[in-house]
PLY file of the C-alpha trace (Angstrom):
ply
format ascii 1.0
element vertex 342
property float x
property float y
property float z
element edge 341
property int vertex1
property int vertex2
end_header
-19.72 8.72 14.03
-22.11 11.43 12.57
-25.01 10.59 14.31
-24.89 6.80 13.14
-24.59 3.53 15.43
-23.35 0.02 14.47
-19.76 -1.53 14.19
-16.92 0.47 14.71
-15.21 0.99 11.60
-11.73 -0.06 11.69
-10.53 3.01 9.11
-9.18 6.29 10.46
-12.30 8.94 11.32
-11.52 10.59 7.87
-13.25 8.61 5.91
-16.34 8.87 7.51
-16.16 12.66 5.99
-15.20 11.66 2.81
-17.63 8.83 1.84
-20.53 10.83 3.94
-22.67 11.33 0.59
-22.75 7.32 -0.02
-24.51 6.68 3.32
-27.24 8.05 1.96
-27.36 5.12 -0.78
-28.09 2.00 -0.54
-25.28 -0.79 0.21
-25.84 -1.54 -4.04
-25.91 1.65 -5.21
-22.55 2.82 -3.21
-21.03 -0.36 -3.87
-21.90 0.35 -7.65
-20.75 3.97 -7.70
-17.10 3.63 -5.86
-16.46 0.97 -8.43
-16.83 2.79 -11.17
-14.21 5.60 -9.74
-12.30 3.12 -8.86
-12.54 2.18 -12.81
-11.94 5.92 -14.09
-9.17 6.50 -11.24
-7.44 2.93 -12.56
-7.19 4.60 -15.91
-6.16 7.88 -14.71
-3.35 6.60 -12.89
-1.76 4.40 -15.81
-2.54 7.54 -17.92
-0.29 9.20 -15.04
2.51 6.44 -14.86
3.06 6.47 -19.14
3.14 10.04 -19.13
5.29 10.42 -16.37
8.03 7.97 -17.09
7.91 8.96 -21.01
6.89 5.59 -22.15
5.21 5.79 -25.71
1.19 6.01 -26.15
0.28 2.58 -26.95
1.93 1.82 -23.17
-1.09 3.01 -21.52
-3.05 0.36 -23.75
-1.09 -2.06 -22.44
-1.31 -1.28 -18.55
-5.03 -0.84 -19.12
-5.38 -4.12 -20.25
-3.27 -5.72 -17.81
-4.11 -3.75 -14.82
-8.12 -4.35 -15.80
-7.38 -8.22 -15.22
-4.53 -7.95 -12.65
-6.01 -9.64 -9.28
-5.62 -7.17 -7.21
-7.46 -4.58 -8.63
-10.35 -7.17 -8.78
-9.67 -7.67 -5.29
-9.94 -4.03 -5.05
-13.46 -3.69 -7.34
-14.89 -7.13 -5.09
-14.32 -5.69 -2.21
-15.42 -2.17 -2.85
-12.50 -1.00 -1.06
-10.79 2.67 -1.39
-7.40 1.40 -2.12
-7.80 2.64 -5.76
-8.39 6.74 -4.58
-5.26 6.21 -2.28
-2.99 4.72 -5.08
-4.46 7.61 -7.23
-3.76 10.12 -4.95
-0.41 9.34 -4.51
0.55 8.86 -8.38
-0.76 12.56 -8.80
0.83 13.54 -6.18
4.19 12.26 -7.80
2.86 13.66 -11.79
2.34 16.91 -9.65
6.31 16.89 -8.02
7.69 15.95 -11.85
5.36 18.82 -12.84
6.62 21.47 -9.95
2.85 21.85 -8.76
3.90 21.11 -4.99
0.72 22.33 -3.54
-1.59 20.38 -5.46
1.16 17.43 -4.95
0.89 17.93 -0.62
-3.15 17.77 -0.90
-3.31 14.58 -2.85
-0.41 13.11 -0.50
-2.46 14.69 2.87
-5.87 12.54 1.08
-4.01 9.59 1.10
-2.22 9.82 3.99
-5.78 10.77 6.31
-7.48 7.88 4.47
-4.98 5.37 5.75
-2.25 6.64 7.76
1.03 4.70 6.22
1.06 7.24 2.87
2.18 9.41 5.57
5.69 8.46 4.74
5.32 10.33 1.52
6.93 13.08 3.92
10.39 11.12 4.61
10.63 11.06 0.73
9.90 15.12 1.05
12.32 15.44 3.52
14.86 13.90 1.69
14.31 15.27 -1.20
14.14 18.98 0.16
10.86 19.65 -1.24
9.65 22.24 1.63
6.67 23.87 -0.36
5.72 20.31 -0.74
5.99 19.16 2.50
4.88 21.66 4.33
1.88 21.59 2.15
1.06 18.11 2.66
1.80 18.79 6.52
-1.26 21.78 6.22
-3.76 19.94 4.51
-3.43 17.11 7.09
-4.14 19.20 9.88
-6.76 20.66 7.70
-8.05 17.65 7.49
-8.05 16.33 10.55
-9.90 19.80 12.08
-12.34 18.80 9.59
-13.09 15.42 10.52
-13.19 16.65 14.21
-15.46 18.97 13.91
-17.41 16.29 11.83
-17.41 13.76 13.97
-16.10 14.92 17.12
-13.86 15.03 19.62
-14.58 11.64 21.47
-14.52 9.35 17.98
-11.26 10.87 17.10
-9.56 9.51 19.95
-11.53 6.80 20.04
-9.64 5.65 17.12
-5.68 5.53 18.03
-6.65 4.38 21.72
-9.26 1.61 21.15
-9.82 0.85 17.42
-6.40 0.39 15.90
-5.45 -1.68 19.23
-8.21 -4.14 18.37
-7.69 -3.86 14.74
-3.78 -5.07 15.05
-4.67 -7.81 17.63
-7.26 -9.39 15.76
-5.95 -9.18 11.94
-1.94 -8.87 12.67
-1.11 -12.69 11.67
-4.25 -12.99 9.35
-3.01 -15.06 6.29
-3.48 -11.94 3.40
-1.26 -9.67 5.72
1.45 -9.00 3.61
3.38 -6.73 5.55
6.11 -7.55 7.63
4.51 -7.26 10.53
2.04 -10.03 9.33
4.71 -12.05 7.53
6.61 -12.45 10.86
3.91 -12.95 12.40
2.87 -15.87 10.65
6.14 -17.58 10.42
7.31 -16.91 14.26
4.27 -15.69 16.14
1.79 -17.74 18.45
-0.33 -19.92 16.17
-3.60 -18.68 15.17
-7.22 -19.73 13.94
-5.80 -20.08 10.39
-2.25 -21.60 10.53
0.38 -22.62 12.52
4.29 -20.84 12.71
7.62 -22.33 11.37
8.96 -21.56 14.63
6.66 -20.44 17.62
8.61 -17.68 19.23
7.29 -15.89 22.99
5.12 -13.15 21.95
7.60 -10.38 22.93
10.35 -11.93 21.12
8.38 -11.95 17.82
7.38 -8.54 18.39
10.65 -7.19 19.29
11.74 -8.92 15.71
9.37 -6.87 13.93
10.45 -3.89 15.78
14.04 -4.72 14.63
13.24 -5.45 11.33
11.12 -2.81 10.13
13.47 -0.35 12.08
16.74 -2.08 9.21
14.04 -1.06 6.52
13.22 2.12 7.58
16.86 3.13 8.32
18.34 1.73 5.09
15.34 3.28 3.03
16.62 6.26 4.80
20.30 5.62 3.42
19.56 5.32 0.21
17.28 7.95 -0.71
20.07 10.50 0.42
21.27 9.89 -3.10
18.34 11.71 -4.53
19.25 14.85 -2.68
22.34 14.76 -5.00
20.81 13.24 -7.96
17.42 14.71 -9.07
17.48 11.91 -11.99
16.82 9.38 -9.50
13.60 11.03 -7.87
11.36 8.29 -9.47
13.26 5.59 -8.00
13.37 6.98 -4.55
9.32 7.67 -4.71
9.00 3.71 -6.14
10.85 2.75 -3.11
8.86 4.83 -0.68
5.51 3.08 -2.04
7.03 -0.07 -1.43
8.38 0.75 1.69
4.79 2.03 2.64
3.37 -1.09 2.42
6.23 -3.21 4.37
6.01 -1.19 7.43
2.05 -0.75 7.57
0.77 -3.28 10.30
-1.66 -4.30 7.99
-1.35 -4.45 4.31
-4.25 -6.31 2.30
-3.98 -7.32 -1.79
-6.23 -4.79 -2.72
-3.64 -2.18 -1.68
-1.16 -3.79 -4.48
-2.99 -1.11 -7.39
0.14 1.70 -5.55
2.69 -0.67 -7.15
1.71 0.24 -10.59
4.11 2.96 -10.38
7.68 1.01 -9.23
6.19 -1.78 -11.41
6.43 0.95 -14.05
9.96 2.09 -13.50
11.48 -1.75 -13.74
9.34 -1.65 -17.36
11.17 1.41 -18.25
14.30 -0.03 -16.96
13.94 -2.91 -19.00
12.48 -0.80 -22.42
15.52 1.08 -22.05
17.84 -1.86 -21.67
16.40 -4.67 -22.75
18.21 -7.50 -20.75
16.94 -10.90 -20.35
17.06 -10.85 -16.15
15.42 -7.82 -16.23
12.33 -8.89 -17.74
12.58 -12.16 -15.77
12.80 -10.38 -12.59
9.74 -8.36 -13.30
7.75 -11.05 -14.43
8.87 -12.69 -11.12
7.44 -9.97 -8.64
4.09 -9.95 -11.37
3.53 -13.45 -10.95
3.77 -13.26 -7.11
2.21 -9.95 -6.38
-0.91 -11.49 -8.96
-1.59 -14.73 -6.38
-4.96 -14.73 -5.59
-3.46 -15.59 -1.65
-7.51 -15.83 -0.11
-8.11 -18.59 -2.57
-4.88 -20.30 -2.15
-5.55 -20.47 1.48
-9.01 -21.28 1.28
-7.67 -24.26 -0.90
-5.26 -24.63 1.72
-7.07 -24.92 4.71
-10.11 -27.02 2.88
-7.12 -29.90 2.00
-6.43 -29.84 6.21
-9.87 -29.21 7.58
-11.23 -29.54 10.43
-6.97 -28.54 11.37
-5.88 -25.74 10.76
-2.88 -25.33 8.32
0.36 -26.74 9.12
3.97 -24.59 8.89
4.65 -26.07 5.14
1.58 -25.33 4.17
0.92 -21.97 4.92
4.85 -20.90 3.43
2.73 -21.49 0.51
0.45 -18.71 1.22
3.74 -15.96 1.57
3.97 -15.37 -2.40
2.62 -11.56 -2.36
4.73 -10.72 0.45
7.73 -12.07 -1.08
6.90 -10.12 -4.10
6.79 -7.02 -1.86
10.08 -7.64 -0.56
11.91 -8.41 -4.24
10.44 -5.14 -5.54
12.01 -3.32 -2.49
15.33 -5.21 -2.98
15.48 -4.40 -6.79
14.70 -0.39 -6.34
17.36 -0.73 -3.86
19.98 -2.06 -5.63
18.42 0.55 -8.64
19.48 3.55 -6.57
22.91 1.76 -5.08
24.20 1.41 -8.66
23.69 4.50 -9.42
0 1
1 2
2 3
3 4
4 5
5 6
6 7
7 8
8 9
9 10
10 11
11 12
12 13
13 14
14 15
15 16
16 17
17 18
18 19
19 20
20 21
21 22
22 23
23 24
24 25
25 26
26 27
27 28
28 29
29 30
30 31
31 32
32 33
33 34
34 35
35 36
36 37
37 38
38 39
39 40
40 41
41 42
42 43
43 44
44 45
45 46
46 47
47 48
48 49
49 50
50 51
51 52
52 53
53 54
54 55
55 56
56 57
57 58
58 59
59 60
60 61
61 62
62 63
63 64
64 65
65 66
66 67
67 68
68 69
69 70
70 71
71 72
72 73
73 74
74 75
75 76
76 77
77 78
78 79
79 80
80 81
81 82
82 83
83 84
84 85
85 86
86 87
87 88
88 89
89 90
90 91
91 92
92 93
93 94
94 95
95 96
96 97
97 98
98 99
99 100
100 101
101 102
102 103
103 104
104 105
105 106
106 107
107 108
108 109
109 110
110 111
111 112
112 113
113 114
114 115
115 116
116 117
117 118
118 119
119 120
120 121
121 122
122 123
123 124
124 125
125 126
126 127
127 128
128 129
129 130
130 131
131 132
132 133
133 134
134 135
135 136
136 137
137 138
138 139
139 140
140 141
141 142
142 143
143 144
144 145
145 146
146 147
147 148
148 149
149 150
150 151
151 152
152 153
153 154
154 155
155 156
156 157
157 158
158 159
159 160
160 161
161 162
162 163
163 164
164 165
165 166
166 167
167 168
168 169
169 170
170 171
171 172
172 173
173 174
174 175
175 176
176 177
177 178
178 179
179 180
180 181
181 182
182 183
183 184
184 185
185 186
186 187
187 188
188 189
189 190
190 191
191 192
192 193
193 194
194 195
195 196
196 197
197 198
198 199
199 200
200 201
201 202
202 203
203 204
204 205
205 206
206 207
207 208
208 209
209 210
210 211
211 212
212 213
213 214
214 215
215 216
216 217
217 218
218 219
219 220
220 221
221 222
222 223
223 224
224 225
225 226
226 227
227 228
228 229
229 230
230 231
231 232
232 233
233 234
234 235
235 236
236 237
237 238
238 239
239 240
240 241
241 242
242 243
243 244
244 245
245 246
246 247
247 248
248 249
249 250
250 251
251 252
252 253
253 254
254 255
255 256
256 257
257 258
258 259
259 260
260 261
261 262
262 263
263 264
264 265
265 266
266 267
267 268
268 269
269 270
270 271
271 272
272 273
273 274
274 275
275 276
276 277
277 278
278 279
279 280
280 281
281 282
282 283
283 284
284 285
285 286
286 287
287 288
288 289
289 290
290 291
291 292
292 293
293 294
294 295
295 296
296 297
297 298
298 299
299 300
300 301
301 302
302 303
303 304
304 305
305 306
306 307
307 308
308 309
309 310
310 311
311 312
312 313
313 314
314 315
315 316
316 317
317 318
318 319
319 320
320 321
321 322
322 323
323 324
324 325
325 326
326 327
327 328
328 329
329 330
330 331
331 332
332 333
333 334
334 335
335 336
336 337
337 338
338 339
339 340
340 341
């Protein structure tokens, strides 16, 4: 892409536009720079959440302190990854809705969405929500976007991408151990055994794939249900938008720990919840899906798979590794029941 040879990247042709000026660094001096973004973009967005949910000043403090030491966003900073510009993007985007600046809200949610593809479902929430200027501006600056990155890179890399790359990309890193999606979660527990571990229950290939096809299908379709209330109820917008960032990440193919800095927003709302009823199962259940989105799952499984070398990791063992995605799927389950009660 743009002139340069090496390995493919595995990240839509997008972002080969957008981090164009770093290639002109050095490997330290980009690494060094994105980081400290990533920094001022962490701050913005819990800046963003406090304001936005009408929590009191000395809030932000407090998710600056936390969020500074939370694991994933370290993951995030070690890693040098751009999970922190997506997460940002789509908290403005949602400060920018509360704000009725839907233009500006469509071309943070078009960045995210042509960085990594699954932010795309922003638009279901738009949809629902009846948000046209919104939509239809996040639906322009997409295929703004993507004329832009063709006429960057070209024709040949764009396709490239869907038809080779993201074929490769599932195959190979599907039932990798930090997959916390459900298409790696199911993969893990009934897929063919891999490298790293091996199933609960070995299912035939098409079996296990036709189970995530079912099961992110029930997601997607009660997602679907539920948000309808927000097209009656406007209160419950923030909900709704929490459970679309969740939902994001259960449906991607792939979702890594360093993508967990988008959750600072529904992790937000149960805070709020719980500030303005301060119930004892509340706060447990949020300090529940903290403790298992915050487990450092590479070093548990490097543990792991040191205590079983030269085998790889047996069934019980790696059930041990599924604390993040479980955490995932309580935070869904609890923004769910939030808009069903209401």
């Amino acid at each position: 892409m743009l002139g340069f040879h090496g390995v493919p990247t595995i990240h839509p042709p997008f972002n080969a536009v957008l981090f164009l000026p770093l290639s002109f660094l050095n490997y330290k001096a980009s690494f060094v720079i994105i980081n400290i973004i990533s920094l001022i973009l962490l701050l913005l967005i819990n800046r963003l959440v406090v304001r936005g949910l009408e929590l009191s000043c000395e809030w932000f403090l407090n998710f600056s302190c936390f969020t500074l030491f939370w694991h994933p966003v370290l993951y995030c900073l070690g890693l040098g990854q751009s999970s922190m510009i997506i997460a940002a993007c789509l908290v403005g985007g949602w400060f920018c809705l509360r704000s009725e600046k839907e233009y500006i809200a469509g071309f943070f949610f078009a960045i995210a969405t042509l960085m990594k593809l699954f932010p795309g479902l922003v638009l279901l929430y738009l949809l629902m929500r009846k948000n046209w200027r919104a939509f239809f501006a996040t639906v322009f600056f997409i295929v703004l976007g993507i004329s832009v990155t063709v006429l960057a890179v070209g024709l040949d890399d764009m396709w490239t991408y869907p038809n080779i790359i993201m074929g490769k990309f599932l195959n190979n890193f599907s039932n990798l151990i930090n997959n916390h999606s459900i298409n790696g979660l199911i993969s893990r527990v009934f897929g063919e055994r891999s490298g790293w571990t091996e199933p609960l229950i070995q299912l035939p290939l098409q079996i296990s794939s036709l189970l995530i096809i079912l099961t992110n299908s029930v997601i997607l379709i009660y997602t679907i249900l539920k948000m309808r209330v927000i097209a009656v109820k406007k209160e419950l917008a923030d909900y709704a938008f929490g459970l679309t960032i969740v939902t994001m990440l259960l449906l991607s193919p792939i979702t890594w720990g360093h993508m967990f800095p988008v959750l600072i927003l529904p992790l937000g709302l149960l805070l709020r919840d719980y500030i303005h009823e301060p119930l004892s199962r509340r706060l447990r259940l949020l300090l529940v899906i903290l403790f298992l989105l915050s487990l450092p799952d590479l070093i548990i499984a490097r543990a792991l798979m040191a205590i079983h070398h030269p085998f790889v990791m047996p069934w019980y063992s790696m059930l041990l590794t599924l604390g993040p995605s479980a955490g995932i799927v309580l935070l869904w389950i609890v923004l769910i029941r939030r808009l069903s009660i209401s």
